[in-house]
C-alpha positions in Angstrom: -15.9 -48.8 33.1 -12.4 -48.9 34.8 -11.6 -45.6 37.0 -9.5 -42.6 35.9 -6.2 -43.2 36.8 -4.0 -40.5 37.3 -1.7 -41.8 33.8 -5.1 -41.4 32.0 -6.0 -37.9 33.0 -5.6 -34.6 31.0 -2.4 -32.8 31.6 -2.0 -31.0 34.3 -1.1 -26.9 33.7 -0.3 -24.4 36.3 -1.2 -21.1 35.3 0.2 -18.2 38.1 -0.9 -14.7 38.1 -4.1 -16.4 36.6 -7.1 -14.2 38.5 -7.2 -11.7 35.6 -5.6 -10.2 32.5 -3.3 -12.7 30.6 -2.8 -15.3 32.5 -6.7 -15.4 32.6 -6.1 -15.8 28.9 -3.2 -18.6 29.0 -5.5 -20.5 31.7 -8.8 -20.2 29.0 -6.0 -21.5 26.5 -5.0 -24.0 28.2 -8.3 -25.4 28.9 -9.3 -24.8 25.2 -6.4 -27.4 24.2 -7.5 -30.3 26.5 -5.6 -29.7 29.5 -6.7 -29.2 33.7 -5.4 -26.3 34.7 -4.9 -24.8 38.5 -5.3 -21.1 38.5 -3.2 -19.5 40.9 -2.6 -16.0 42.3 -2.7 -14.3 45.9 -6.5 -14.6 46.7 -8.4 -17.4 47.1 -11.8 -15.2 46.2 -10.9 -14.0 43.0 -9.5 -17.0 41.7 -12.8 -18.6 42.9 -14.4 -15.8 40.4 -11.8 -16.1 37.9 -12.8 -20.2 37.9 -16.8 -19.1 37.5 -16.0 -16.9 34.4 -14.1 -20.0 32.5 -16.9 -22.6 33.5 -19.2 -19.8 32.1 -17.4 -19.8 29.0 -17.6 -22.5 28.4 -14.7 -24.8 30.2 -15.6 -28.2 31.9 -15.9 -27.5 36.1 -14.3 -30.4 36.7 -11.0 -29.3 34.5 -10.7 -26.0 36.3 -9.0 -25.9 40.1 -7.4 -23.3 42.1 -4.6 -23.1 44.4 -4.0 -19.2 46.3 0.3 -18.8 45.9 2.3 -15.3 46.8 4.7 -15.6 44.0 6.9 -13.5 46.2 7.1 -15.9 48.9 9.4 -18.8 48.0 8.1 -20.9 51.2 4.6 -20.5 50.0 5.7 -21.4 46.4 6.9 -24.6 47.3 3.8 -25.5 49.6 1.7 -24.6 47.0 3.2 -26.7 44.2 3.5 -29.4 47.1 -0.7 -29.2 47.5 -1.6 -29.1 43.7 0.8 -32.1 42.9 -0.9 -33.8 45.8 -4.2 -32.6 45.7 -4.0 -33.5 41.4 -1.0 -35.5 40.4 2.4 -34.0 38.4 2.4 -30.8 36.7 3.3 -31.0 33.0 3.1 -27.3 32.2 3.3 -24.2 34.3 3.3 -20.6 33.0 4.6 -17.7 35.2 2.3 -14.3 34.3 2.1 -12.8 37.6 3.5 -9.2 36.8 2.6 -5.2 38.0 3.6 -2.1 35.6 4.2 1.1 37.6 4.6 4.1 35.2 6.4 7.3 36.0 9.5 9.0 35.2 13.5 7.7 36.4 14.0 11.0 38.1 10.7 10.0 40.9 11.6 6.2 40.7 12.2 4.7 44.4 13.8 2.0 45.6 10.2 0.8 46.6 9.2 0.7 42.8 12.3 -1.5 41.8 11.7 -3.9 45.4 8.2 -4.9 44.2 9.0 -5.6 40.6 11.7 -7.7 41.5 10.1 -9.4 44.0 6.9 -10.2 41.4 8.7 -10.2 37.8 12.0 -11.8 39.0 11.8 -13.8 41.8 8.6 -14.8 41.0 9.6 -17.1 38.4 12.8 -18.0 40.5 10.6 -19.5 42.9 9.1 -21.2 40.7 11.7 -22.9 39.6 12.9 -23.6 42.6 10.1 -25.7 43.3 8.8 -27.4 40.4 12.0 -27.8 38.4 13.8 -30.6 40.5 10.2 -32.5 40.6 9.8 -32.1 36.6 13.9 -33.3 36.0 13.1 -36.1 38.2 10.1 -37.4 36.0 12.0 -36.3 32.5 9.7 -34.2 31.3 7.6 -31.1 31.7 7.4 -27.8 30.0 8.2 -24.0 31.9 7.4 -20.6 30.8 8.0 -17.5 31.8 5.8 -14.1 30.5 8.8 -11.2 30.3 8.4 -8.5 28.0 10.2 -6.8 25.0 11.2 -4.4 28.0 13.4 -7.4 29.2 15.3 -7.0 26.2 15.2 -3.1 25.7 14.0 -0.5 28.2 12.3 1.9 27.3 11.0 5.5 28.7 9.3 5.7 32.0 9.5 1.9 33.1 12.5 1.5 34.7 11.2 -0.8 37.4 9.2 -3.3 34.9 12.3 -3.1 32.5 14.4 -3.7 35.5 12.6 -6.7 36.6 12.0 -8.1 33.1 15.7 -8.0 32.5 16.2 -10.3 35.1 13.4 -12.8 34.7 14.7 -13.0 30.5 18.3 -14.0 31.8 17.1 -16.4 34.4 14.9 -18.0 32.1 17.0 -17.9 28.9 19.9 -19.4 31.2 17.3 -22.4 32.7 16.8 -23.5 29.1 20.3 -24.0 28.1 20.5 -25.6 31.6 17.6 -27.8 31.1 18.8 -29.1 27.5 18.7 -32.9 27.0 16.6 -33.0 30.5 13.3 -33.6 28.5 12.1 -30.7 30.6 12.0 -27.5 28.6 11.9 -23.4 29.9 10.4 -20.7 27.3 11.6 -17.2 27.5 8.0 -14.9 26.2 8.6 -11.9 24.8 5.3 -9.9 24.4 5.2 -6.7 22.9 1.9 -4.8 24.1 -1.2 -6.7 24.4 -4.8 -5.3 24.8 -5.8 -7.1 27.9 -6.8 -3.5 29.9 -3.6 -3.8 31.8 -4.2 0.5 31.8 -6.5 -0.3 35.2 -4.3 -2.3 36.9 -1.2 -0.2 36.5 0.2 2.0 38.5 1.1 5.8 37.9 3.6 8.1 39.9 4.7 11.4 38.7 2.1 13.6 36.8 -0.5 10.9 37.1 -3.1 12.0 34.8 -0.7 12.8 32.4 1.5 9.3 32.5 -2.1 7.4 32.5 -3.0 9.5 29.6 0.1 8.5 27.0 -0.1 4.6 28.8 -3.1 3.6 28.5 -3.8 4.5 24.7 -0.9 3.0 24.3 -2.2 -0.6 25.2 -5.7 0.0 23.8 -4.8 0.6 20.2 -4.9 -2.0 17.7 -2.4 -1.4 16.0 0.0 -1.0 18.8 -1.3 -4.0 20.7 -2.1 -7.4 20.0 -5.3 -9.1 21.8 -5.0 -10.8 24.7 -6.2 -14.2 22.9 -4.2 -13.9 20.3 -1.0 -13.0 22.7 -2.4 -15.9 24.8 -2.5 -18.7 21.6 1.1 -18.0 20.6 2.5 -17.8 24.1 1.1 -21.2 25.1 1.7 -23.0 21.6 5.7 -21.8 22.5 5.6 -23.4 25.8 3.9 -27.0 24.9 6.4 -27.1 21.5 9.0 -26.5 24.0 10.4 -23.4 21.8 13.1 -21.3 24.0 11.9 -18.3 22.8 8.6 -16.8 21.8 8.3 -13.6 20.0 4.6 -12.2 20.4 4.6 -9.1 18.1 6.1 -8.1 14.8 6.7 -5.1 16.8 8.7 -7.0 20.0 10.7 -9.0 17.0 12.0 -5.7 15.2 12.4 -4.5 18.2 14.5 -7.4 19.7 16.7 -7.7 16.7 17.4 -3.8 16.4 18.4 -3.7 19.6 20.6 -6.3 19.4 22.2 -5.3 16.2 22.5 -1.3 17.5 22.0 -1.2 21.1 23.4 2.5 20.9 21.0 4.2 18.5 17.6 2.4 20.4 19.0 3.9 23.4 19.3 7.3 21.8 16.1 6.7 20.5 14.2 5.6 24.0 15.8 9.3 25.2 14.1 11.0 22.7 11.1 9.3 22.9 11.2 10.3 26.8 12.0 13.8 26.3 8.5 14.0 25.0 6.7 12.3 27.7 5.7 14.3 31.2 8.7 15.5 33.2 8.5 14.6 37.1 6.9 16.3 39.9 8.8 16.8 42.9 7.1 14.7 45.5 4.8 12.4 43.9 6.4 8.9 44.2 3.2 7.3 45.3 2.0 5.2 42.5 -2.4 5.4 42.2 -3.9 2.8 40.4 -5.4 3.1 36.3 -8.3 2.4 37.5 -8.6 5.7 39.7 -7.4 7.9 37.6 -9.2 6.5 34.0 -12.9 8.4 35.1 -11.1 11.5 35.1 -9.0 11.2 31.8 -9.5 13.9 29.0 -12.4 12.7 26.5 -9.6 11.9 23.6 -8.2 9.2 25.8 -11.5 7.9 27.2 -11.8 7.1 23.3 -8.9 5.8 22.2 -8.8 3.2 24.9 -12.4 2.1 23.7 -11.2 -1.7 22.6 -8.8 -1.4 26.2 -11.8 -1.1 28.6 -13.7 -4.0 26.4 -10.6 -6.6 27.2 -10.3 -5.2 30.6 -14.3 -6.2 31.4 -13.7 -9.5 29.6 -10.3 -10.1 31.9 -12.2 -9.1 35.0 -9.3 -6.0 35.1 -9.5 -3.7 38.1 -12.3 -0.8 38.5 -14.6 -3.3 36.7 -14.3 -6.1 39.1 -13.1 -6.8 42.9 -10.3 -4.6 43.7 -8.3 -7.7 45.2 -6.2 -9.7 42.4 
């Protein structure tokens, strides 16, 4: 028998923000539809376990590969794309998820809050770009997507730094698509709504902590609020290989989206009253503390209602229920 040659292999899928949550979903997708895939994210020991769990699952070893990037750094984002296409030959597909939520009021917002979601949420997926689009217009094809949010389109109560950053990272990417067209190399704006992927342990919570963790993480536990993180993960990638420049998630993110963009005044409206009823600030407490702190000592109702939450987050290897380090 002949040896693989690098036009015979599977194609190639970069999956960042891939050591938990959703993009551990996409990555699982990915695999599940006969692509490698290179899971990336900060540290090199949890993608190791991230990799572990999908060969558990079921994936082929020799499909799955890591590759530790700092989204935030554009220097270590190129040297990092540089080693994979080395190390594995060109990447056809790669999927930004690498994301934080911080929850708390606009009044005890910092500038520290808005910094850090930039830097993951926004120029994240700029550096991304940066260093895998020239490589992918030079071969004619490849297909780019970016995870934002249906707060990238409207922003609601009490996350002004994700909406903030998720603004950005929809115009950036809606803007690369028109950019890209005729290229044979495509960009996807994703637009989830909220997905049950125990995201509630990995955010973060300034403010009246208890109180803010107590609204947010029923919030993306319920099922009929949220959608599951492998169903989220199934449309999202099917967007990206059809090269579709958007991708809806939710019924709720589409109503949403097109609400919004018919009456822009009354969702606003609406948002305010919808944050007049959530928890007020507290002079002081900018410090955001982790879900995953604060969930043992949530009132019983809430331990209950996030139920199906804490099931994704052990299945997503979510913070509290794994290594602290993502």
């Amino acid at each position: 028998m002949r040896p693989l040659t690098r036009t015979d292999r599977k194609p190639l899928a970069l999956v960042l923000g891939a050591s938990r949550g959703l993009g551990l979903r996409v990555a699982a997708e990915l695999l599940e539809r006969d692509h490698r895939v290179v899971l990336s994210a900060r540290h090199q020991d949890t993608l190791e376990e991230a990799a572990r769990q999908l060969v558990a699952e079921g994936a082929d070893a020799a499909d799955v590969h890591t590759q530790p990037i700092d989204a935030t750094d554009a220097d270590a984002v190129m040297r990092g794309i540089a080693a994979i296409e080395s190390a594995h030959g060109p990447i056809d597909v790669a999927i930004h998820v690498a994301g934080i939520i911080e929850v708390g009021p606009a009044e005890s917002t910092q500038l520290d809050h808005l910094r850090r979601a930039l830097d993951v949420m926004a120029w994240g997926p700029i550096h991304l770009a940066d260093a895998l689009i020239p490589r992918m217009r030079e071969r004619g094809r490849g297909r780019f997507g970016v995870v934002t949010s249906i707060g990238g389109l409207l922003s609601p109560p009490h996350l002004l730094a994700y909406s903030t950053a998720k603004f950005a990272a929809v115009g950036f990417t809606e803007g690369l698509a028109a950019s890209l067209a005729g290229s044979g190399v495509t960009a996807t704006v994703i637009v989830p709504g909220l997905m049950r992927t125990g995201s509630h342990r990995a955010a973060r919570f300034y403010g009246d902590r208890r109180a803010e963790y107590s609204w947010f993480a029923p919030a993306a536990s319920l099922p009929l609020l949220t959608a599951s993180a492998e169903h989220a993960a199934r449309r999202m990638v099917s967007g990206v290989l059809a090269g579709r420049p958007y991708v809806m998630i939710t019924p709720a993110a589409e109503i949403g989206a097109r609400v919004h963009g018919l009456a822009p005044g009354l969702t606003t409206r609406m948002m305010g009253v919808v944050g007049r009823v959530l928890p007020g600030p507290v002079p002081g407490e900018h410090e955001p503390r982790p879900g995953e702190e604060i969930a043992p000592t949530a009132p019983r109702l809430v331990r209950v209602l996030t139920t199906l939450g804490e099931r994704a987050a052990r299945r997503n290897r979510e913070p509290g229920l794994v290594s602290r380090r993502s």
